[in-house]
N, CA, C and O of each residue as an XYZ file, in Angstrom:
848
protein
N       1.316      4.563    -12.852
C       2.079      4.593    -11.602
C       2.621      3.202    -11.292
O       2.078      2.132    -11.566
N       3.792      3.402    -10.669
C       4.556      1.781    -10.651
C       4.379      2.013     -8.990
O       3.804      1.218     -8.247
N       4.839      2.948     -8.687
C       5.517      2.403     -6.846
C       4.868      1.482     -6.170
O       5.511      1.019     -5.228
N       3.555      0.956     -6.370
C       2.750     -0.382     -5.761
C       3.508     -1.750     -6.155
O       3.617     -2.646     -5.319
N       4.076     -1.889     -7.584
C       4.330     -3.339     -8.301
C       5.544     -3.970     -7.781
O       5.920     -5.035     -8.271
N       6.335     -3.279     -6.618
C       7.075     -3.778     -6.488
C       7.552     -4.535     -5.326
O       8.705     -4.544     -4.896
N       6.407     -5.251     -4.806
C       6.077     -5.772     -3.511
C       6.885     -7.197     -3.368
O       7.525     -7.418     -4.396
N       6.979     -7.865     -2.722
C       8.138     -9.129     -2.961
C       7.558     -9.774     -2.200
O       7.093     -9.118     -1.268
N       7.262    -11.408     -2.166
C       7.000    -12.611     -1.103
C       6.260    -13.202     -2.243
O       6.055    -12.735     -3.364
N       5.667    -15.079     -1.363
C       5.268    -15.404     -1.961
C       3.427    -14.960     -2.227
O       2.947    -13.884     -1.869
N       2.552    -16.210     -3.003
C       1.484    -16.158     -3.075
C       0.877    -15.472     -1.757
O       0.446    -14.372     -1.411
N       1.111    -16.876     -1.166
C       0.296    -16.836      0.004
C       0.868    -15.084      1.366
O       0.244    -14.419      2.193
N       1.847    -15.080      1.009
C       1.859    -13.865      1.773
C       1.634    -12.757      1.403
O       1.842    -11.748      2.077
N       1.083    -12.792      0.050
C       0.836    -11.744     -0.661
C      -0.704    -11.583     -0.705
O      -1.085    -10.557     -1.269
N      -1.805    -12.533     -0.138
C      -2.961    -12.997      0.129
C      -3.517    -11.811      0.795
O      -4.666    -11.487      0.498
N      -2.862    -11.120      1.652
C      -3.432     -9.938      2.466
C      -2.998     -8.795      2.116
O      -2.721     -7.888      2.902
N      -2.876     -8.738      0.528
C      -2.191     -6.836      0.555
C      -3.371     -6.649     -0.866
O      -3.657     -7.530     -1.677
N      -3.817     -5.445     -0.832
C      -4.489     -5.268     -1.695
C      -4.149     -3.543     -1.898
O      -4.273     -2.895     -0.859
N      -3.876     -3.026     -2.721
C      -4.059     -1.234     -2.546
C      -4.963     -0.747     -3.987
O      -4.595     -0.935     -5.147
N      -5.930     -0.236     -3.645
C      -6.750      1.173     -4.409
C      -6.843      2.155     -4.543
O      -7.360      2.960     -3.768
N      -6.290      2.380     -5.727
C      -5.615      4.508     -5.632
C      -6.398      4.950     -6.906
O      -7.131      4.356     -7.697
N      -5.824      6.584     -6.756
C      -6.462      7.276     -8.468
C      -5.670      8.248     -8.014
O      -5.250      8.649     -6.929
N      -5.548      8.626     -9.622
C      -5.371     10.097     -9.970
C      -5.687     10.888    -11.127
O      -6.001     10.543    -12.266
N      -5.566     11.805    -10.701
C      -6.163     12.591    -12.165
C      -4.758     12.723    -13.474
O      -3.567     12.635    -13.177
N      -5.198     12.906    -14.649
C      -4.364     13.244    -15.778
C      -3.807     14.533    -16.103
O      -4.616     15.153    -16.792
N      -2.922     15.081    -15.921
C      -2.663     16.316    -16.264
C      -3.371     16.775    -18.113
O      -3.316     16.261    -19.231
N      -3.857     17.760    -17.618
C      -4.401     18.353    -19.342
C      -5.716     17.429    -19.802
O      -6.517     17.840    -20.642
N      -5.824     16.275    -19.222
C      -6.922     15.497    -19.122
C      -8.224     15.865    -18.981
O      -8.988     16.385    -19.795
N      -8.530     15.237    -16.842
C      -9.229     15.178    -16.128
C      -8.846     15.964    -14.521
O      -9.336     15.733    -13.415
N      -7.975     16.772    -14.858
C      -7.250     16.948    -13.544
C      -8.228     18.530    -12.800
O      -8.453     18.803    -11.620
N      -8.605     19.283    -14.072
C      -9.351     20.219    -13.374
C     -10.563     19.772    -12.700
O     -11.088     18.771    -13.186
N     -11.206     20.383    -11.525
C     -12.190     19.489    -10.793
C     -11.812     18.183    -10.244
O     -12.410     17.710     -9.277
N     -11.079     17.732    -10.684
C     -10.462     16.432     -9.884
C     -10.980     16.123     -8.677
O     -11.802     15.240     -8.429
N     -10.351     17.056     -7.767
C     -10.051     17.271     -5.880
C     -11.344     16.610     -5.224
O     -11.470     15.777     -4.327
N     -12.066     17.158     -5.854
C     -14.083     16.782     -5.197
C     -13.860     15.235     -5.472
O     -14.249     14.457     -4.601
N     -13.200     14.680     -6.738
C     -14.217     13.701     -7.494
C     -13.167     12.898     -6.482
O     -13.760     12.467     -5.494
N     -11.484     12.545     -6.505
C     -10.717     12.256     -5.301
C     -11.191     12.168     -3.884
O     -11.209     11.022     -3.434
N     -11.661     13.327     -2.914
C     -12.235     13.089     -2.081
C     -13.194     12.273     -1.924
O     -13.164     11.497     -0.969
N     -14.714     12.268     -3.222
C     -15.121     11.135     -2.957
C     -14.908      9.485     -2.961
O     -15.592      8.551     -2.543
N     -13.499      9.593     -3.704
C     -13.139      8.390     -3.958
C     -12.564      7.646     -2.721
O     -12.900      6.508     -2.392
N     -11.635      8.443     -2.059
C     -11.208      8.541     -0.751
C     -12.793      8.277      0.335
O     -13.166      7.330      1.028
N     -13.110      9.001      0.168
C     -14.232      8.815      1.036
C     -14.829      7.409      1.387
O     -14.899      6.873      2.493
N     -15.325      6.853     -0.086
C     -15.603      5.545     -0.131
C     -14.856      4.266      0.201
O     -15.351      3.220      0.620
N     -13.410      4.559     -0.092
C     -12.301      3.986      0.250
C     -12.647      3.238      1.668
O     -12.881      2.072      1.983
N     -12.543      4.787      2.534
C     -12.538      5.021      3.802
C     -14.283      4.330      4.632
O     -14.520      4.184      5.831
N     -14.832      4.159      3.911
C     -15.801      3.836      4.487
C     -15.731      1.668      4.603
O     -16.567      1.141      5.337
N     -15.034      1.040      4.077
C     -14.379     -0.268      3.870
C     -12.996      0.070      4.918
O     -11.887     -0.463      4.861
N     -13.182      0.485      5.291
C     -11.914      0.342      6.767
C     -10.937      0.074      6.005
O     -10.838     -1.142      5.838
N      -9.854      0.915      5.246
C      -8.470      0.149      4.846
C      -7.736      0.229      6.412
O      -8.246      0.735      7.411
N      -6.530     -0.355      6.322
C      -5.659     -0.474      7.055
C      -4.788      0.300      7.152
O      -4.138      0.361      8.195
N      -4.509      1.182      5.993
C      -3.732      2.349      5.930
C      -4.340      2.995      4.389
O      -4.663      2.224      3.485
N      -4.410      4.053      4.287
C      -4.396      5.193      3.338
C      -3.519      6.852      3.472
O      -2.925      7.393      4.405
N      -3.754      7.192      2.301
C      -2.980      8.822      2.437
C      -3.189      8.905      1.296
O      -3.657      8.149      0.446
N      -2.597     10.444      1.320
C      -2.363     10.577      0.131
C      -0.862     11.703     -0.192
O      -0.260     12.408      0.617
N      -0.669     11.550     -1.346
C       1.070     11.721     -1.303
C       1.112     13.169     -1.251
O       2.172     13.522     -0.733
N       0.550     13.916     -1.504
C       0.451     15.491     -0.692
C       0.589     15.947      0.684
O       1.084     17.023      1.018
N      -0.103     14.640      1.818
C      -0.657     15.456      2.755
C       0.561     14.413      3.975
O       1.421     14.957      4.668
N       0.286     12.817      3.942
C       0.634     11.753      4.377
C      -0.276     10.707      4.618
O      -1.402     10.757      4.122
N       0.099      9.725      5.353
C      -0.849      8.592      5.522
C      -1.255      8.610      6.858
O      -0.729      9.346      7.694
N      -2.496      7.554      7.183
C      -3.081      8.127      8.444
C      -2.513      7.361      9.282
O      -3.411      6.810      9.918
N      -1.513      7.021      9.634
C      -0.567      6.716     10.417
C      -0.021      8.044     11.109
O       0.117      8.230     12.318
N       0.235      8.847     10.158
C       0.953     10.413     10.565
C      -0.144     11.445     10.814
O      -0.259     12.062     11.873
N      -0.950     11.585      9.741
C      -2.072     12.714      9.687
C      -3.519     12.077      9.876
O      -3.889     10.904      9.822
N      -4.183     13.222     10.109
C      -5.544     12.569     10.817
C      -6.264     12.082      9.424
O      -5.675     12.294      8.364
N      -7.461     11.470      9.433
C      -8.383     11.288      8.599
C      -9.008     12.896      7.797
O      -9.172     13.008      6.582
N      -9.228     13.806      8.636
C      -9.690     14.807      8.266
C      -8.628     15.712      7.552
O      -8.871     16.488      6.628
N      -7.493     15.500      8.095
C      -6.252     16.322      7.301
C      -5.777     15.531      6.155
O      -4.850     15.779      5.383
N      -6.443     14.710      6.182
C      -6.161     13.928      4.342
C      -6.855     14.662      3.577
O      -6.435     15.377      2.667
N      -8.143     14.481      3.989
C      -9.451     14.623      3.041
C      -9.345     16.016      2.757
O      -9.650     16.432      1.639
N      -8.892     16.874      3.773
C      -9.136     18.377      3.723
C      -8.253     18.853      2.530
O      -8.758     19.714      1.810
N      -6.992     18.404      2.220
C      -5.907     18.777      1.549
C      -5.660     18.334      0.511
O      -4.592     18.424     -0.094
N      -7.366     17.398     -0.065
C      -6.728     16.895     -1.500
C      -6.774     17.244     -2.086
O      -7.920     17.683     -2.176
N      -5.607     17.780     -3.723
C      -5.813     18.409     -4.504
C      -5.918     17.658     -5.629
O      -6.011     16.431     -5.587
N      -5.906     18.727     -7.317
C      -6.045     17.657     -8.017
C      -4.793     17.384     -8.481
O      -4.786     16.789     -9.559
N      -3.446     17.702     -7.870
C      -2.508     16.650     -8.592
C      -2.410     15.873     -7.193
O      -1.242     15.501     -7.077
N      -3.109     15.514     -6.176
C      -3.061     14.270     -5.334
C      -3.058     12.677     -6.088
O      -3.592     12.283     -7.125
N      -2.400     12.137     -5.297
C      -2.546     10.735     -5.156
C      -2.932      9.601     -4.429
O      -2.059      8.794     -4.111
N      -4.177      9.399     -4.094
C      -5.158      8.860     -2.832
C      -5.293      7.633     -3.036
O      -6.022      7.205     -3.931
N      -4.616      6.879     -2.242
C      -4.544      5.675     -1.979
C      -5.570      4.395     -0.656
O      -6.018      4.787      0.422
N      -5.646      3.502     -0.979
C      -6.078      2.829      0.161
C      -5.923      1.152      0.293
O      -6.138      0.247     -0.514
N      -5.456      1.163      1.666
C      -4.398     -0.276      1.814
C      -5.829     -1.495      2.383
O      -6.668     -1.247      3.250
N      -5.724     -2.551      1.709
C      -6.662     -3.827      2.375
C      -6.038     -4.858      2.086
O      -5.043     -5.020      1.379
N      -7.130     -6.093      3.097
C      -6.405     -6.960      3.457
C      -7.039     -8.535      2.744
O      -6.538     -9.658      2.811
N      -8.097     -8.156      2.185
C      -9.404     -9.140      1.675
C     -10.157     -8.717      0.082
O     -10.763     -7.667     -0.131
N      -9.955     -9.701     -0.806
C     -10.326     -9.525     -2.241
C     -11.715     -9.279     -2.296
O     -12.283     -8.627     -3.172
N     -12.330     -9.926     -1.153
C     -13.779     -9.479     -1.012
C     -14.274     -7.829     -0.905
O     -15.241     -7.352     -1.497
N     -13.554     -7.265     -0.195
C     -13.408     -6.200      0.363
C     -13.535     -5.187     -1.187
O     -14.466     -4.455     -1.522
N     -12.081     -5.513     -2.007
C     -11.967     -5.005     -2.588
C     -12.891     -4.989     -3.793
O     -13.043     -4.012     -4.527
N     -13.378     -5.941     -3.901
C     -14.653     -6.552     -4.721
C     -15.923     -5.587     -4.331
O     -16.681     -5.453     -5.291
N     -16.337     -4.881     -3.149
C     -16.863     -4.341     -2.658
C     -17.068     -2.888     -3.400
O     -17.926     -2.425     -4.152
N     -15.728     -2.352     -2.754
C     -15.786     -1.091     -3.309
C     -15.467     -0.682     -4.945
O     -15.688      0.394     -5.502
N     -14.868     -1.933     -5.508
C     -15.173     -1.325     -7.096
C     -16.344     -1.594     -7.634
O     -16.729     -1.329     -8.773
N     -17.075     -2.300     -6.508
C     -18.708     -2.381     -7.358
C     -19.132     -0.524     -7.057
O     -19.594      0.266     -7.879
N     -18.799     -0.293     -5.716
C     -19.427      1.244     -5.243
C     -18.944      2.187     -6.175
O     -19.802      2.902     -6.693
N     -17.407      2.403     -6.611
C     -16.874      3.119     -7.302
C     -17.530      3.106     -8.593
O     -17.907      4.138     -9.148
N     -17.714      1.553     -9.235
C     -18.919      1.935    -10.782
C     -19.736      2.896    -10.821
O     -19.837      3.953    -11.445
N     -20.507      2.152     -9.767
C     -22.010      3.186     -8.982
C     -21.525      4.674     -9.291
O     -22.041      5.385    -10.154
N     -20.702      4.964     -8.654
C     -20.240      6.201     -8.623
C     -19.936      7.442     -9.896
O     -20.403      8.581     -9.904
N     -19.211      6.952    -10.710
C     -19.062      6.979    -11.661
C     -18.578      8.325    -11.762
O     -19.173      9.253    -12.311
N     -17.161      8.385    -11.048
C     -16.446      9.708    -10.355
C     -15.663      9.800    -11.587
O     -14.932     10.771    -11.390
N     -15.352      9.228    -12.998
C     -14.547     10.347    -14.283
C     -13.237      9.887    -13.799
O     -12.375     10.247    -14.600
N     -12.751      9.244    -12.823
C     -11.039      9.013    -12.884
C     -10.488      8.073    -12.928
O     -11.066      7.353    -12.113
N      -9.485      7.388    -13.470
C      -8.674      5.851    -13.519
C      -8.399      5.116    -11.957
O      -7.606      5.573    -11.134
N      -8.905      4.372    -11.836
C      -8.631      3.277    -10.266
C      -7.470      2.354    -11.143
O      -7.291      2.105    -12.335
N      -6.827      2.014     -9.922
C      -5.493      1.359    -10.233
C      -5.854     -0.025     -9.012
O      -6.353      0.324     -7.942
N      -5.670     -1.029     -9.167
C      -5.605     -2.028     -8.163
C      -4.336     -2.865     -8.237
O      -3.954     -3.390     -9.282
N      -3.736     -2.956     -7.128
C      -2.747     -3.731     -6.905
C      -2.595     -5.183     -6.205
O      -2.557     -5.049     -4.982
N      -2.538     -5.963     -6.446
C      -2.627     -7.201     -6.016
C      -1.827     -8.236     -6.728
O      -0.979     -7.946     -7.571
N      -2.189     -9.728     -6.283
C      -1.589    -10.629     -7.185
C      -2.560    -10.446     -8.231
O      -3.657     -9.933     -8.014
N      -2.080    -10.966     -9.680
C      -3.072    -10.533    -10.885
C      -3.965    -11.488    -10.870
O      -4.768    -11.082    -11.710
N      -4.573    -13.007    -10.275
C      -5.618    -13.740    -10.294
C      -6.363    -13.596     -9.510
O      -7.389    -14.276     -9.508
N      -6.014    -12.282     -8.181
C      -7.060    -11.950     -7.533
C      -8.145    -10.704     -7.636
O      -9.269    -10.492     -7.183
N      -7.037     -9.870     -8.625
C      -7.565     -8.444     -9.316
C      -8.183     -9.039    -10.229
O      -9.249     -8.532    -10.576
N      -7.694    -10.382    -10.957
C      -8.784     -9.941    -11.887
C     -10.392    -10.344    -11.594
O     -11.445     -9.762    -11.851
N     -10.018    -11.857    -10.811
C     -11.321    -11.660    -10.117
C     -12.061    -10.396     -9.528
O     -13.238    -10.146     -9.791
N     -11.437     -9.787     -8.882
C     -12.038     -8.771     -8.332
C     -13.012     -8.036     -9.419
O     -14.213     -7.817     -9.257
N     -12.103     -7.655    -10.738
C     -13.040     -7.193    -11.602
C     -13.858     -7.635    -12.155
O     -14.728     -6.848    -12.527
N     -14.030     -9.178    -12.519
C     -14.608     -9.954    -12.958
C     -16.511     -9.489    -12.333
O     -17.590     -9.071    -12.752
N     -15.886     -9.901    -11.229
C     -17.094     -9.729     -9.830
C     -17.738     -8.162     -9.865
O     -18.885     -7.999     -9.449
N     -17.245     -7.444    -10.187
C     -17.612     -6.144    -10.252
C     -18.636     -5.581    -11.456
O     -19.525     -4.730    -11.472
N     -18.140     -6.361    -12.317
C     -18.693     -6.063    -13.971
C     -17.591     -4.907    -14.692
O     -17.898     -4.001    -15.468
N     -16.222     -5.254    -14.169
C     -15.398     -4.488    -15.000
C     -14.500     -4.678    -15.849
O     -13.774     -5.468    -15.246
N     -13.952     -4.478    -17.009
C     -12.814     -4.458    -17.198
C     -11.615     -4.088    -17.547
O     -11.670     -3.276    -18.471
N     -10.454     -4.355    -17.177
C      -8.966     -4.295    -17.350
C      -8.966     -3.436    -18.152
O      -9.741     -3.612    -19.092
N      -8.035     -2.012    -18.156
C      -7.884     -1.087    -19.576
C      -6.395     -1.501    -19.770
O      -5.777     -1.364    -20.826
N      -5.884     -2.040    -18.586
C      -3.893     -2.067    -18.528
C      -3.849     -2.971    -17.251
O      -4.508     -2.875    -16.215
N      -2.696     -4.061    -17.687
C      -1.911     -4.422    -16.436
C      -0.612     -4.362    -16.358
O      -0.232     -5.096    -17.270
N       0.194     -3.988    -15.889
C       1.534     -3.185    -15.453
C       2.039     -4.363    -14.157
O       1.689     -4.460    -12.981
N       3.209     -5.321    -15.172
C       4.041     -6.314    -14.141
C       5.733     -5.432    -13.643
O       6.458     -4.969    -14.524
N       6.035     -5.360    -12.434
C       7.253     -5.319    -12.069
C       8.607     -6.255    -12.667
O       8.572     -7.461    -12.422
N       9.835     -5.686    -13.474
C      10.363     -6.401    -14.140
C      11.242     -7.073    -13.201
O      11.957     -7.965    -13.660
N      11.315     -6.784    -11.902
C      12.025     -6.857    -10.992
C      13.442     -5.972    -10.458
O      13.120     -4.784    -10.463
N      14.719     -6.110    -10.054
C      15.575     -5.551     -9.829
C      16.613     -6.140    -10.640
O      16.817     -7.307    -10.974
N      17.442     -4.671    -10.967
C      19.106     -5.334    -12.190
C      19.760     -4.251    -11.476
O      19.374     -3.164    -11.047
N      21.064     -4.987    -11.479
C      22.178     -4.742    -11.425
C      23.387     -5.588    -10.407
O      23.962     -6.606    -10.791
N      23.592     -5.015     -9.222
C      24.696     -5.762     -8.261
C      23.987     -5.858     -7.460
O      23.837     -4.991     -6.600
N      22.981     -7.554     -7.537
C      21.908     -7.915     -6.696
C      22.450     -7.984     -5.111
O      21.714     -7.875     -4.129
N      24.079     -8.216     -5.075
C      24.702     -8.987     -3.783
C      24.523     -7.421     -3.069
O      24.412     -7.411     -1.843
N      24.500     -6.484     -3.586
C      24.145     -5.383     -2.455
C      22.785     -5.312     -2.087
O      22.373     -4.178     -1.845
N      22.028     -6.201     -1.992
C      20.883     -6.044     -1.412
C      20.202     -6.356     -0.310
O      19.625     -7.340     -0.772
N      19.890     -6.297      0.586
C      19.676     -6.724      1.621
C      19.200     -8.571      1.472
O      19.546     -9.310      0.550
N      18.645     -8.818      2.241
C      17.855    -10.704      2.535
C      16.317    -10.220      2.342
O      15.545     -9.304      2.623
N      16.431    -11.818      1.477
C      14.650    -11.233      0.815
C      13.514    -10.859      2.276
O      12.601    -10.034      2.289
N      13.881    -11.610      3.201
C      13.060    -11.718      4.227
C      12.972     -9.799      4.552
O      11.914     -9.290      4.924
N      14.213     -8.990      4.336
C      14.248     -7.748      4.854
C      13.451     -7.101      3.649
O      12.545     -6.280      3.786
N      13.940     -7.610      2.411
C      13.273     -6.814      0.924
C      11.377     -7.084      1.196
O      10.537     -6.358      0.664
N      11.139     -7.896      1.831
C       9.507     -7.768      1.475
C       9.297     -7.254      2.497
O       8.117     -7.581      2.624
N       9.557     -6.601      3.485
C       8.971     -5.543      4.205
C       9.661     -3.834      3.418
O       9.020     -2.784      3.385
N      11.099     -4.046      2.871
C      11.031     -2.323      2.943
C      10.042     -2.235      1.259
O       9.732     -1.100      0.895
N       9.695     -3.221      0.516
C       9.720     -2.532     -1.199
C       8.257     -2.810     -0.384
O       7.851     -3.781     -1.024
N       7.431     -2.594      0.439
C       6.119     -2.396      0.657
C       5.533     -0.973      0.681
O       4.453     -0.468      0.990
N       6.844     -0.505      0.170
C       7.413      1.028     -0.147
C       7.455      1.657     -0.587
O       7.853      2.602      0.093
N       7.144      2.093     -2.250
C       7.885      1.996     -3.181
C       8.673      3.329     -3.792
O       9.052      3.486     -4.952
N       8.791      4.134     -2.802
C       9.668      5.411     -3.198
C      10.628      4.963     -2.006
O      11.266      5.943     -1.619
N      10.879      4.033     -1.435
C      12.585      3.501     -0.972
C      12.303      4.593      0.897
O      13.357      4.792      1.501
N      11.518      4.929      1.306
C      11.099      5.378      2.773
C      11.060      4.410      3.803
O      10.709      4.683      4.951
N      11.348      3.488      3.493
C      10.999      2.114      4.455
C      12.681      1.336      4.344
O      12.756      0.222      3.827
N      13.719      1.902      4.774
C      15.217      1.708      4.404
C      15.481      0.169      5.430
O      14.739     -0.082      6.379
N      16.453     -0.585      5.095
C      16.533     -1.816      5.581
C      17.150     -1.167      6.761
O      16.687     -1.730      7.753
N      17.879     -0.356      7.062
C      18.176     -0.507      8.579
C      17.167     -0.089      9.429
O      17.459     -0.331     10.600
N      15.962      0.511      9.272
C      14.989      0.618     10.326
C      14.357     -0.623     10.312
O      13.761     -0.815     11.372
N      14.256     -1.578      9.483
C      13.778     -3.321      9.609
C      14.719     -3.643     10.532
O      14.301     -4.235     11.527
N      16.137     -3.359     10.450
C      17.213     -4.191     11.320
C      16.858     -3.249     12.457
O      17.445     -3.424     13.525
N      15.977     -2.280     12.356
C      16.433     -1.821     14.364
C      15.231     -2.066     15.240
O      15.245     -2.154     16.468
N      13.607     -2.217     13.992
C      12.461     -2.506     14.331
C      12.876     -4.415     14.898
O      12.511     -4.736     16.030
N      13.240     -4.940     14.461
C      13.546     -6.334     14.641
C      14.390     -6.426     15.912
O      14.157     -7.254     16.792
N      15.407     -5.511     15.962
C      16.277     -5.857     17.660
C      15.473     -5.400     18.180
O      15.150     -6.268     18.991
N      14.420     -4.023     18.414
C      13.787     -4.037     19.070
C      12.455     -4.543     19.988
O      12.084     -4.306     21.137
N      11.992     -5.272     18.997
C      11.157     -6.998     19.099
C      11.754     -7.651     19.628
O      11.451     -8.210     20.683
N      12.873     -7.757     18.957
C      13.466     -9.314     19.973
C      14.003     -8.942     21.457
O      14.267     -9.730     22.365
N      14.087     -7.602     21.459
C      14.528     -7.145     23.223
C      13.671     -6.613     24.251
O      13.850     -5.943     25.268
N      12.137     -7.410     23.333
C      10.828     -6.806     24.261
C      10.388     -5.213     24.542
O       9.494     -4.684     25.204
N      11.616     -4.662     23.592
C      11.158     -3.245     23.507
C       9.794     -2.735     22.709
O       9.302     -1.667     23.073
N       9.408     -3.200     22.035
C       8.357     -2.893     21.177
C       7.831     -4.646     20.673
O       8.644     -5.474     20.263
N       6.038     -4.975     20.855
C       5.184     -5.672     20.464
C       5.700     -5.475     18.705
O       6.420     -4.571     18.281
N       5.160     -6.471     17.992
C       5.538     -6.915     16.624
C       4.056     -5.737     15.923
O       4.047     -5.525     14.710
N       3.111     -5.191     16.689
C       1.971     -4.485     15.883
C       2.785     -2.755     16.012
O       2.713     -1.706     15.373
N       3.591     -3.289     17.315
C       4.231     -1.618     17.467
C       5.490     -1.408     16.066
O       5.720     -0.361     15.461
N       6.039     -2.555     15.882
C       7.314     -2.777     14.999
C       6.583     -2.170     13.856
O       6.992     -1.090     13.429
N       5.474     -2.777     13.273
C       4.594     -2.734     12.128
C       4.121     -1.605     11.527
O       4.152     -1.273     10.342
N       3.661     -1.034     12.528
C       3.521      0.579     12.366
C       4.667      1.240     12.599
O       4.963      1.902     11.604
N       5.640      1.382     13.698
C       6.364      2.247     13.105
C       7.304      1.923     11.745
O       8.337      2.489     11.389
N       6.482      0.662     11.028
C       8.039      0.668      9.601
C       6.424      1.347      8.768
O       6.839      1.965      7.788
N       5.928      1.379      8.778
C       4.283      2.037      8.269
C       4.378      3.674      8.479
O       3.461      4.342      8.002
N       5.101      4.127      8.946
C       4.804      5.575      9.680
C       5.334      6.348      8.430
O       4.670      7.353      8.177
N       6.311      6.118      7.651
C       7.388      6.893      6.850
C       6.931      6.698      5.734
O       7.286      7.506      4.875
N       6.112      5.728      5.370
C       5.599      5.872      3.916
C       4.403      6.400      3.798
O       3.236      6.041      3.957
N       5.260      7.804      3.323
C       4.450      8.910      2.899
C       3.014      8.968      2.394
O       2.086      9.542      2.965
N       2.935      8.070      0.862
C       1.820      8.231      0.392
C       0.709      6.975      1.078
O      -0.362      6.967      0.471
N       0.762      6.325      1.793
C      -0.038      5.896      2.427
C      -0.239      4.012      1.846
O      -1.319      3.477      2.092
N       0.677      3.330      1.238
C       0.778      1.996      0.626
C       1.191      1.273      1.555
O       0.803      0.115      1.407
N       1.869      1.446      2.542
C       2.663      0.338      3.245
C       1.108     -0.560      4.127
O       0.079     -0.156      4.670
N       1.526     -1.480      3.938
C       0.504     -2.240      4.690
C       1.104     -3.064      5.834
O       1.999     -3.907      5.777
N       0.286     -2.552      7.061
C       1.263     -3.241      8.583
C       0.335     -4.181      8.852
O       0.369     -4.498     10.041
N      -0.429     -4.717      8.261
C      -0.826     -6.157      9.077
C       0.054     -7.198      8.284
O       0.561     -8.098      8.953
N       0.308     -7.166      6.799
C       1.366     -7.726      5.955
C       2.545     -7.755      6.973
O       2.796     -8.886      7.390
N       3.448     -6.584      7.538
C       4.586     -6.391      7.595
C       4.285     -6.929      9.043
O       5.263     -7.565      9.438
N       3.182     -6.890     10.050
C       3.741     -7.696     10.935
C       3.165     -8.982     11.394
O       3.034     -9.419     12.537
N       2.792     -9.582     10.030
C       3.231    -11.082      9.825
C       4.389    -11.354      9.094
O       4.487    -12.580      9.143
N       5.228    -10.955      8.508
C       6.248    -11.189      7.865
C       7.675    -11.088      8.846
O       8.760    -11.658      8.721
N       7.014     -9.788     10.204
C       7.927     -9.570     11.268
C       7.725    -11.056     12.105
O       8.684    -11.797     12.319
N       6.797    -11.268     12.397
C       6.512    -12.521     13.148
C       7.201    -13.563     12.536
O       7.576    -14.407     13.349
N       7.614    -13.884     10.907
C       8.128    -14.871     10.816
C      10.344    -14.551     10.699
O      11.275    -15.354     10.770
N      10.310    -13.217     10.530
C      11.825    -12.998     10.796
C      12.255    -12.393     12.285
O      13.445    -12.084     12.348
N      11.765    -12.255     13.045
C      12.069    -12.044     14.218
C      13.152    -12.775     14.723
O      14.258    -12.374     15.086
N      12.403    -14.567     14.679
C      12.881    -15.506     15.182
C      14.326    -16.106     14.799
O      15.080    -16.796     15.485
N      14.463    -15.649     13.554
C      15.344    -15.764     12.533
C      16.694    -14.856     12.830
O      17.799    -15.340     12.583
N      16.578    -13.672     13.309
C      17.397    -13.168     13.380
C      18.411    -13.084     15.060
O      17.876    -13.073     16.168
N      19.802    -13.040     14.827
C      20.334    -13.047     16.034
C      21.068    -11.889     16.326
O      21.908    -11.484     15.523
N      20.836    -11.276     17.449
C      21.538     -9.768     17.779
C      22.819    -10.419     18.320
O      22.884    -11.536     18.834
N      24.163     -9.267     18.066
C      25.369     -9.353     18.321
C      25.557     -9.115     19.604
O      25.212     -7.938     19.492
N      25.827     -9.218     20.831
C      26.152     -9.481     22.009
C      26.845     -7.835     22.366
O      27.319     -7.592     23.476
């Protein structure tokens, strides 16, 4: 799965995004799956992410905690958003423990995953880099707008709701945690991470000037 790799900013703002997902293999591991998912989810969920879902049901921004869990199947995709390598260090020690039969995927910068695994007693089967974007770069929005929508990565997080979440900040209509979540609300499978997006809002807010 790519839609995580394509996150944009630097190091340091990239310091607080972490995501932990699975899925099952078709013809694989996929029969029985659903149980072994839920518990994975489960555990997830017990480390407080900041956002999770899963791409069947939505993220718990939209749907409850219980209407995730209730609806996972085994071609689900169960995700979970954090903010601390420690954290994540945490639960792939639990997930060993566990020893639930399915591929974990971690997304991060790669010197903090690999620590992470390091710390865990695991290792690496694959690492999967983003080659970036080709073609007619000048149609693209300003990087400052690109690292909030590719926090995305099926394209649900469109630059003009950044441009309307942002006038609406700057016109005291909506707090920068309200901006955050609602650019968090639309991504479906549950990756977008809003404590990322509203520090990144906090630093383009200021930046930007509404037309009169």
């Amino acid at each position: 799965m790519t839609h995580t790799l394509h996150r944009r900013g630097s190091q340091e703002s990239l310091d607080c995004d972490y995501i932990v997902f699975t899925m099952s293999a078709k013809n694989f591991n996929e029969e029985g799956s659903a149980d072994r998912m839920r518990q994975f989810l489960e555990i997830l969920i017990r480390h407080r992410p900041v956002n999770f879902g899963d791409m069947v049901t939505g993220n718990c921004h939209v749907k409850s905690p219980e209407e995730i869990l209730g609806n996972i199947q085994t071609t689900s995709i169960v995700h979970g958003v954090f903010t601390d390598a420690g954290t994540v260090t945490e639960i792939l020690q639990e997930l060993k423990k566990a020893e639930l039969g399915i591929s974990v995927v971690v997304t991060g910068v790669h010197a903090d995953t690999e620590d992470c695994c390091g710390k865990s007693g695991l290792k690496k089967h694959t690492v999967e880099n983003s080659l970036g974007v080709f073609g007619q770069l000048k149609k693209l929005p300003g990087e400052e707008t690109l690292q909030l929508t590719t926090m995305c990565g099926h394209g649900m997080v469109p630059a003009n709701l950044v441009e309307k979440v942002v006038a609406e900040i700057k016109l005291a209509k909506k707090t920068y945690k309200e901006g955050a979540i609602e650019l968090t609300r639309p991504c479906h499978c549950g990756i977008y991470n809003p404590v990322r997006a509203e520090r990144l809002l906090r630093r383009l807010v200021p930046l930007m000037v509404l037309d009169s």
